[in-house]
C-alpha positions as CSV (number, residue, x, y, z in Angstrom):
1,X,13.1,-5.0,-28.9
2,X,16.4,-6.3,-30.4
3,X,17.8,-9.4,-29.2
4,X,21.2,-10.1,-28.1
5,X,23.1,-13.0,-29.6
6,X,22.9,-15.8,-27.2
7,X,25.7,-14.8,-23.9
8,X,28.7,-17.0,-24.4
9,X,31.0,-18.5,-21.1
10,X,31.3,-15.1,-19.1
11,X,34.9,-16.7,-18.0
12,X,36.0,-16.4,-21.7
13,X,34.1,-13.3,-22.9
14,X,32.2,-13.6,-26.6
15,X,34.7,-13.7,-29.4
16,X,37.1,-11.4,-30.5
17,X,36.4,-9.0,-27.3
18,X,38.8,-8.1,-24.8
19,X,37.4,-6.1,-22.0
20,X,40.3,-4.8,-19.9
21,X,39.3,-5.4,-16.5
22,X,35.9,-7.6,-16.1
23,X,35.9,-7.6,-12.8
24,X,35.3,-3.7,-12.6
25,X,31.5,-4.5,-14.0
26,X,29.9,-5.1,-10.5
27,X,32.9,-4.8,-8.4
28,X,34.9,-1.9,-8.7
29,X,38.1,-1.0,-7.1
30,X,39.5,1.5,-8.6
31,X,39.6,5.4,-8.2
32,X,36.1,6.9,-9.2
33,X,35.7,8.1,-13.0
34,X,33.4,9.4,-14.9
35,X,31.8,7.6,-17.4
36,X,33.6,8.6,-20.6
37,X,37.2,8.0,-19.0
38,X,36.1,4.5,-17.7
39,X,34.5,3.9,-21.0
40,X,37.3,4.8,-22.4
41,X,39.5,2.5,-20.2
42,X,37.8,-0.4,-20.9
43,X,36.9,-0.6,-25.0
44,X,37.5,0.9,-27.8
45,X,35.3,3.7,-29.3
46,X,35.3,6.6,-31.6
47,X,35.4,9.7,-30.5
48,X,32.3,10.7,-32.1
49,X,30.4,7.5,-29.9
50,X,32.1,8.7,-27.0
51,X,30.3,12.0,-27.1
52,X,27.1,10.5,-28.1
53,X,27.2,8.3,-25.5
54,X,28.6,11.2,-22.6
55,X,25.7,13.2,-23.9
56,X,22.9,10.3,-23.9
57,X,23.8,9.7,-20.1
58,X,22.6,12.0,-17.8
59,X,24.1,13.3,-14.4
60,X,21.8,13.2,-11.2
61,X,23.6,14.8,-8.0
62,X,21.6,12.6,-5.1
63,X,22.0,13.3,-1.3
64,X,22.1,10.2,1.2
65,X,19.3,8.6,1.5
66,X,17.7,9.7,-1.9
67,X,15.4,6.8,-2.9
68,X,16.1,6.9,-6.7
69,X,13.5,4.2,-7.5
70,X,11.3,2.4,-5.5
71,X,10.9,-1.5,-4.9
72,X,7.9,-3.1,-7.3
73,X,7.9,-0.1,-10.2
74,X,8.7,0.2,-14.0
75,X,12.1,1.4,-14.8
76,X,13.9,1.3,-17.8
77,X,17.0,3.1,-17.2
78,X,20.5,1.9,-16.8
79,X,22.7,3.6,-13.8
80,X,26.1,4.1,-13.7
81,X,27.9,5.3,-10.0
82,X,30.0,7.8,-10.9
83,X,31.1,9.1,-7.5
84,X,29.2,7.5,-4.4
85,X,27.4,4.4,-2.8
86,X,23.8,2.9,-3.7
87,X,22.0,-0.5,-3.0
88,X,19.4,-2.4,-4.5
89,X,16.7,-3.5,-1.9
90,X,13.5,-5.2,-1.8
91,X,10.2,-5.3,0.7
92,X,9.6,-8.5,2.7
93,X,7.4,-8.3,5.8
94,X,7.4,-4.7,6.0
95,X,10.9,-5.1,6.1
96,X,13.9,-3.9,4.0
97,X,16.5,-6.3,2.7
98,X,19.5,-5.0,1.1
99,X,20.4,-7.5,-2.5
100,X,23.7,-5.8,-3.1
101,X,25.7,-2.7,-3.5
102,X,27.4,-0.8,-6.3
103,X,30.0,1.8,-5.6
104,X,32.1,4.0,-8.2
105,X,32.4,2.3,-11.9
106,X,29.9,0.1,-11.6
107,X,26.6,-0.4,-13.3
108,X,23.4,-1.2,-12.1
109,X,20.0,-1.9,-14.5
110,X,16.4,-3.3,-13.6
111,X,16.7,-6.3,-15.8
112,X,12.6,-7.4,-15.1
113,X,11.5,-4.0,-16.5
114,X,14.1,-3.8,-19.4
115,X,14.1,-7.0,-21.0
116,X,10.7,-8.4,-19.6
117,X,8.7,-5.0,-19.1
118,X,7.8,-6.1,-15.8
119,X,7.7,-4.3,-12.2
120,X,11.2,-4.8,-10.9
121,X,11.0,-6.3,-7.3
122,X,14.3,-3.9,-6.3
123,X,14.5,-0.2,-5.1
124,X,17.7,1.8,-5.5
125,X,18.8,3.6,-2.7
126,X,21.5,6.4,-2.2
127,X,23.8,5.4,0.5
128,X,26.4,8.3,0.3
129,X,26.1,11.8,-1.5
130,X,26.5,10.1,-4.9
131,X,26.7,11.4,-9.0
132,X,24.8,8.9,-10.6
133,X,24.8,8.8,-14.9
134,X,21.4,7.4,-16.5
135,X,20.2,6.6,-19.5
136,X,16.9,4.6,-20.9
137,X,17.2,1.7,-22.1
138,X,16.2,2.4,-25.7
139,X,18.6,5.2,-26.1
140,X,21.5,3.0,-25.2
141,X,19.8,0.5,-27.5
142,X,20.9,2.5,-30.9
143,X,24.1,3.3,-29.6
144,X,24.7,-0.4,-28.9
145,X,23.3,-0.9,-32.6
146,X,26.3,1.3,-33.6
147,X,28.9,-0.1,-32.0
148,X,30.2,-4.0,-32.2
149,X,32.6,-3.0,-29.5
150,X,29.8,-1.3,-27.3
151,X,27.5,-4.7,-27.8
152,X,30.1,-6.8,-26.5
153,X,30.8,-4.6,-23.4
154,X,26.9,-4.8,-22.8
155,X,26.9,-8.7,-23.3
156,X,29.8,-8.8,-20.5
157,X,27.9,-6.6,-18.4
158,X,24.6,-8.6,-18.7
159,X,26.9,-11.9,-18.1
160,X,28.4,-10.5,-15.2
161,X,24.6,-9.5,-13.6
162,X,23.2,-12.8,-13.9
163,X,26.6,-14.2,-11.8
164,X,26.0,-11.4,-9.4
165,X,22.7,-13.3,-8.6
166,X,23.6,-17.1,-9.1
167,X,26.7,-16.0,-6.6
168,X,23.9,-14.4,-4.3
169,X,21.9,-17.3,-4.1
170,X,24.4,-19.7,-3.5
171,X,26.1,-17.7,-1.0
172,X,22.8,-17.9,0.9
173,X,22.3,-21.6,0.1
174,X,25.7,-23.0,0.9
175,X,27.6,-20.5,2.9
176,X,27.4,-20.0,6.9
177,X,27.1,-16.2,8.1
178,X,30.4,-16.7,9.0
179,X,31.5,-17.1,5.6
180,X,29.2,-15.0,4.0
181,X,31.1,-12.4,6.0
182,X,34.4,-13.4,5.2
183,X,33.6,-13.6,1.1
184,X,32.0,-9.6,1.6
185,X,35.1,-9.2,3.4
186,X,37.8,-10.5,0.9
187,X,35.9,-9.2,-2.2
188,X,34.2,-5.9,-1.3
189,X,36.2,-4.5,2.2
190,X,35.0,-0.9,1.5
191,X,31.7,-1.3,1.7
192,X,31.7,-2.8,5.6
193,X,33.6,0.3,6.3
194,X,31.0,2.5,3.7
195,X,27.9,1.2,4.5
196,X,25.3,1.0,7.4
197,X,25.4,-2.0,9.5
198,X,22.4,-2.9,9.1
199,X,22.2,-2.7,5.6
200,X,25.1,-4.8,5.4
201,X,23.4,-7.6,8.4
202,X,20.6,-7.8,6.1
203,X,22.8,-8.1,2.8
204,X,24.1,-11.3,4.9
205,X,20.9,-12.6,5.1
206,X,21.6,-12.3,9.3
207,X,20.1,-10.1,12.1
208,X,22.4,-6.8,13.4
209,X,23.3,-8.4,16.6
210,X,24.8,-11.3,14.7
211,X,27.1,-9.2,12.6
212,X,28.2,-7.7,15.6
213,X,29.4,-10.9,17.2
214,X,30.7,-12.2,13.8
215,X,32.9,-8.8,13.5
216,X,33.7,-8.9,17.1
217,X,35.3,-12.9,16.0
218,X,38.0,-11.2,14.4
């Protein structure tokens, strides 16, 4: 598999690139899109790529619920949330825990089985009826190979998963529930009024009863 050049400062963004909006990687809030338009929005590509790339992506209609992969399995396929809400879980005593959400324009991947061919420890789930786009891995690959403007997107979009987690674990190292509310609160409002409580308790890292009386605080 090709390597990418080593990930630069994701507050600077590699050389030369420009994305428009970073912050609609993980976070969106914006109007849904499909995936050429928001392509489109945020670098520049040739027509020609644009297609490609429309075609290489399939579209999945999934009702609530829908598991689309299961926690522990191989996956190489990258998601984009067209229209919808999904989470990433995992298993612990029998247990689900939610690890984070991803609404409209944003993108989701298995990094363990992509880069590291390894049984990713995360499940996605369909929260809302949701159009998902998909593609393998490999597929993208030679488009990326195509594109310098396309590799630099990805790069961003790597950059931006690894904060995703170091901002994860911190928030569950250093912040109270209190706060960890507050942050999901300022940053991501739509999905406490999107998602199921307890999906967003566990999210928290905090039982349903305690999100309660943290929302019941305000």
């Amino acid at each position: 598999m090709r390597r990418f050049p080593p990930l630069p400062d994701y507050r600077i963004g590699p050389p030369g690139f420009s994305l428009r909006d970073k912050s609609l990687l993980l976070f969106p809030n914006a109007a849904p899109m499909q995936l050429s338009d928001y392509l489109r929005e945020q670098l520049p590509l040739n027509p020609e790529l644009e297609q490609s790339l429309d075609l290489a992506f399939r579209r999945d209609h999934y009702t609530k619920g829908y598991k689309i992969t299961e926690p522990n399995t191989l996956s190489n396929k990258v998601y984009f949330i067209e229209e919808g809400l999904v989470r990433t879980f995992y298993v612990k005593n029998d247990k689900e825990i939610t690890h984070h959400f991803f609404a409209e324009n944003a993108f989701t991947m298995p990094i363990d089985s992509i880069f590291y061919n390894r049984r990713s420890p995360y499940g996605i789930e369909v929260l809302e009826n949701s159009i998902v786009r998909s593609v393998r891995f490999p597929t993208l690959e030679k488009h990326i190979e195509a594109s310098s403007a396309l590799e630099k997107f990805m790069r961003m979009l790597l950059i931006d998963v690894l904060r995703t987690f170091s901002d994860r674990l911190s928030a569950l190292q250093f912040q109270s529930a209190q706060e960890r509310y507050q942050t999901m609160l300022h940053e991501n409002p739509d999905i406490l009024l999107r998602a199921p409580l307890g999906h967003i308790a566990s999210y928290l890292g905090i039982t349903q009863q305690t999100l309660s009386v943290i929302r019941a605080q305000k």
